[in-house]
C-alpha positions in Angstrom: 102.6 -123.9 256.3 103.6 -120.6 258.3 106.6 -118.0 256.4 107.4 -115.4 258.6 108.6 -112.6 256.9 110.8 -110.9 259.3 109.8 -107.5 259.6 107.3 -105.6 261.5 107.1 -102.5 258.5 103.8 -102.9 257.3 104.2 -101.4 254.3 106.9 -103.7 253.6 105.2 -106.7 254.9 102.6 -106.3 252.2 104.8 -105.2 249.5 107.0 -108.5 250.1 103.8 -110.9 250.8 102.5 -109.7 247.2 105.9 -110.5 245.7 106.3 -113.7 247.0 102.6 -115.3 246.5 101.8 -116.8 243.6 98.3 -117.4 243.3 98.3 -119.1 240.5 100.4 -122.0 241.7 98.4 -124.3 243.9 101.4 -124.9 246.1 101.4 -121.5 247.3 98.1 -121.9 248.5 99.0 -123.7 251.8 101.0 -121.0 252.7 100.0 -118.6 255.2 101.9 -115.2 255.9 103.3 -114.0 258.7 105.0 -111.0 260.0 107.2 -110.2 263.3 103.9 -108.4 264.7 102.0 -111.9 264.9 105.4 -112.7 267.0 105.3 -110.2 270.0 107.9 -112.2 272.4 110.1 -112.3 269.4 114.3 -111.9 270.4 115.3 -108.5 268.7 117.7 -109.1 266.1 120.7 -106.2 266.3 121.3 -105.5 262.2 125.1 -104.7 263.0 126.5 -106.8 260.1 129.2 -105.1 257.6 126.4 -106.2 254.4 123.0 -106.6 253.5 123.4 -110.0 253.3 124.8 -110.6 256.5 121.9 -108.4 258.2 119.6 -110.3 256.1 120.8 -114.1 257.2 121.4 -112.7 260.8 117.4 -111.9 260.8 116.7 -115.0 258.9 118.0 -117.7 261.3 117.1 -115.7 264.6 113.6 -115.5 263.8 113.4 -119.2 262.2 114.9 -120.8 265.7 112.0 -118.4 267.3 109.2 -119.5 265.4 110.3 -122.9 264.1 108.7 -121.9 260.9 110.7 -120.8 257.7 111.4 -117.6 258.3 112.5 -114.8 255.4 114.1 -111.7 256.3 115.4 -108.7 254.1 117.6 -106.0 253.9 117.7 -103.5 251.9 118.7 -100.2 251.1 120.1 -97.3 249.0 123.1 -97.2 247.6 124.5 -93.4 246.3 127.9 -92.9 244.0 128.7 -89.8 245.1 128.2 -90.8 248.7 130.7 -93.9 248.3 127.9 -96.0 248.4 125.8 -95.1 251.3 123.7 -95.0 253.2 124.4 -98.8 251.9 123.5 -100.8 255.2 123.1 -97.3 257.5 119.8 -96.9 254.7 117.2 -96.9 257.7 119.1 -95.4 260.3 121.3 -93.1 258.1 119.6 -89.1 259.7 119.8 -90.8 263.4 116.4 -92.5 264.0 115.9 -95.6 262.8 112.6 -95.8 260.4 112.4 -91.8 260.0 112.3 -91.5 256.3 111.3 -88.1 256.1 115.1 -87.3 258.0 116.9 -89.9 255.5 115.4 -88.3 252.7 116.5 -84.8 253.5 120.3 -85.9 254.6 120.8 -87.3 251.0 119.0 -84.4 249.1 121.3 -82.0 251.6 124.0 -83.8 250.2 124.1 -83.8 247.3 123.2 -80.2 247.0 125.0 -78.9 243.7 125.5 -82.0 242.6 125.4 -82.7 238.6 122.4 -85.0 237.8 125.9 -86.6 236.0 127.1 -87.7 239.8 123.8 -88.6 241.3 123.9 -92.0 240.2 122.1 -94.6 242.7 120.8 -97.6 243.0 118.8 -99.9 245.2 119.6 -103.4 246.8 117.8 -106.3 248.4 119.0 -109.0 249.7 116.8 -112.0 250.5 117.4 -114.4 253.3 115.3 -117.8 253.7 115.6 -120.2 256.8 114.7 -122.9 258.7 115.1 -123.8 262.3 118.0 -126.0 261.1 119.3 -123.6 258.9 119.6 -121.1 256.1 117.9 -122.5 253.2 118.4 -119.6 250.2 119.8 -116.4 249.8 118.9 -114.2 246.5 119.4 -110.4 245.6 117.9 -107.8 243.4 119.5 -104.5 242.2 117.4 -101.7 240.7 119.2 -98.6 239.2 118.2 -95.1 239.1 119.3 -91.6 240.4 118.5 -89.5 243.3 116.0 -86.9 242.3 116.5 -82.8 243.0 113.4 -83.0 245.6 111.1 -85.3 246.8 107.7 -86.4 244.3 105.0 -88.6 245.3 103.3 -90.5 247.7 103.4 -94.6 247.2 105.7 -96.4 248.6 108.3 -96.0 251.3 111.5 -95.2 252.4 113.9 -93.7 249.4 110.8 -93.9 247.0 110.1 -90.4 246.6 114.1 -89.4 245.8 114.7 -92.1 243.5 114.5 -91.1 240.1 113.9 -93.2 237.2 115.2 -91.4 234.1 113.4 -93.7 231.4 109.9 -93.4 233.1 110.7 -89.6 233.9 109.5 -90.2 237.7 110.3 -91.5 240.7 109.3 -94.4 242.3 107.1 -92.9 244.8 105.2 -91.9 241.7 104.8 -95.2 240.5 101.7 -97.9 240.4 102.6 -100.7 243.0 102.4 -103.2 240.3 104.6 -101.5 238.0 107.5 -101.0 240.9 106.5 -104.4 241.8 108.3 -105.6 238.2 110.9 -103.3 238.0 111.7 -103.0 241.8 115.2 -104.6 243.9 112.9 -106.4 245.9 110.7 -107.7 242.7 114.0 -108.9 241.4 115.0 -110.8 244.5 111.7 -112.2 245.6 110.7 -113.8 242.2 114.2 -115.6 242.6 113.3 -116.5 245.9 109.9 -117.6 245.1 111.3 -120.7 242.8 113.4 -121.3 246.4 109.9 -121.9 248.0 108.3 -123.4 245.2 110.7 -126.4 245.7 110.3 -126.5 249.9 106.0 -127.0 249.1 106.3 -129.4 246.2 
């Protein structure tokens, strides 16, 4: 069986593909991953919904009807107090270029210069979408809270990673082992819930 995860981020690709498989369950082991890149005719999606979860089922069904395949697309993204919750759904796109994270990083940090470590409350949020060529199957979410660091630190990762700041640990989440944001992450949260979603479409 073919799951398309809808995105051609290779970084996320991976991170999402190791979330979701589950080696030691033998139903897992028909599955074979996909991403948008194996799809190079695919129809671009335009993210212009209001919510993650909108951009996420919009994704979802386009790319299911594509591929007739089930088809799992996410959206994600930062979400700042002080900034009235942005980036929020603007996360990629929020310094002008879609994908530059290096610009993102430095429009929050410039910000929230002066800001209290009090006020820099954040947190992340995935949003999940399954589907079908008939249809939306599942839809599951994952919040992970933190803070936006003073500067940048680290190198795993992508996106926010090296401004979020995890005050138990002490570090950000750039700084972390894959496996140990893998448990604690947005997207661990939402993709274990959406793995029992496909556990029950293979058995």
């Amino acid at each position: 069986m073919n799951v398309v995860i809808a995105t051609r981020n290779p970084e996320k690709f991976r991170e999402l593909k190791t979330l979701l498989a589950a080696p030691r369950l033998k139903a897992f082991a028909q599955v074979r991953w996909r991403s948008l890149e194996d799809h190079p005719s695919r129809p671009s999606v335009r993210e212009d919904a209001s919510t993650f979860r909108g951009n996420a089922v919009k994704k979802a069904r386009a790319i299911a009807r594509f591929t007739h395949c089930l088809a799992l697309a996410d959206d994600s993204g930062l979400e700042v107090e002080a900034l009235g919750g942005g980036p929020g759904v603007r996360s990629a796109r929020f310094a002008g270029r879609h994908g530059d994270n290096a610009a993102n990083n430095a429009k929050v940090l410039r910000l929230l210069r002066g800001v209290a470590a009090s006020r820099r409350g954040a947190q992340f949020r995935c949003v999940l979408a399954l589907a079908g060529p008939r249809g939306l199957l599942a839809v599951t979410e994952g919040i992970w809270r933190g803070r936006v660091a003073e500067a940048p630190a680290g190198r795993r990762g992508f996106g926010y990673d090296p401004i979020f700041f995890l005050p138990r640990l002490g570090k950000t989440s750039a700084q972390l082992a894959p496996a140990l944001k893998n448990r604690l992450s947005h997207r661990g949260h939402a993709a274990r819930a959406m793995r029992r979603h496909l556990l029950r479409l293979l058995t």
